[in-house]
C-alpha positions in Angstrom: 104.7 16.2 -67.9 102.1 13.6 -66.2 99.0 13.2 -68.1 95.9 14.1 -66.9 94.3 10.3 -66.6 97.5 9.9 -64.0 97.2 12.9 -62.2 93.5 12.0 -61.5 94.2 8.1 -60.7 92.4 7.3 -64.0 92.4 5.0 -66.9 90.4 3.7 -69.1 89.8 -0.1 -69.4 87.3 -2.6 -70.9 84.7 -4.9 -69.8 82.7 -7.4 -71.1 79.7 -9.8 -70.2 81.4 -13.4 -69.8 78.1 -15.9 -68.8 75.1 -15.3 -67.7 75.8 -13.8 -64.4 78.9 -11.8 -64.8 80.8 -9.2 -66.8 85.0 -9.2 -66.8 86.8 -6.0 -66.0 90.3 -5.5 -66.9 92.5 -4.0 -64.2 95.9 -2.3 -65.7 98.4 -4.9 -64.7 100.3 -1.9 -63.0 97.2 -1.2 -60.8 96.3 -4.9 -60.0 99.9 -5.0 -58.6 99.7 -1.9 -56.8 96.8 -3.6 -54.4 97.5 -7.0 -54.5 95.5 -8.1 -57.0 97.9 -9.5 -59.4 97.5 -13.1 -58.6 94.0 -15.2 -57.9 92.2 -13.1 -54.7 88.9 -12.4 -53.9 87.1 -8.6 -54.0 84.2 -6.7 -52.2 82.1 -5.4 -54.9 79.6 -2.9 -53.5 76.9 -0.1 -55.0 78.2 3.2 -53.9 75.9 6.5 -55.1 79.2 7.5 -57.1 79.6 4.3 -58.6 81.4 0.7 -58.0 83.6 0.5 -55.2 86.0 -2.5 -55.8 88.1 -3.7 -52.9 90.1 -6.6 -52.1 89.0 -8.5 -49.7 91.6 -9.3 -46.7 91.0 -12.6 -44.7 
């Protein structure tokens, strides 16, 4: 039976305030790997009415 945090696409993870100008979020390793993040990249961070949209950025 799949539970229900991965039939929606959902976990839950931590963050934390690391400076003065940022705050760490921890992406499931699984997850990072899925979208390329598992090694040193750069992401879009933008405001969405929703919430956060986080997306890697492709150059």
């Amino acid at each position: 039976m799949i539970s229900d945090n991965k039939r929606n696409n959902k976990e839950i993870t931590k963050t934390w305030i690391s400076g003065q100008n940022s705050c760490t979020l921890v992406i499931p390793r699984s997850v990072a790997i899925e979208y390329g993040l598992d090694s040193p990249s750069h992401v879009i961070v933008e405001k969405t009415p929703e919430g956060i949209l986080i997306r890697k950025l492709e150059v």
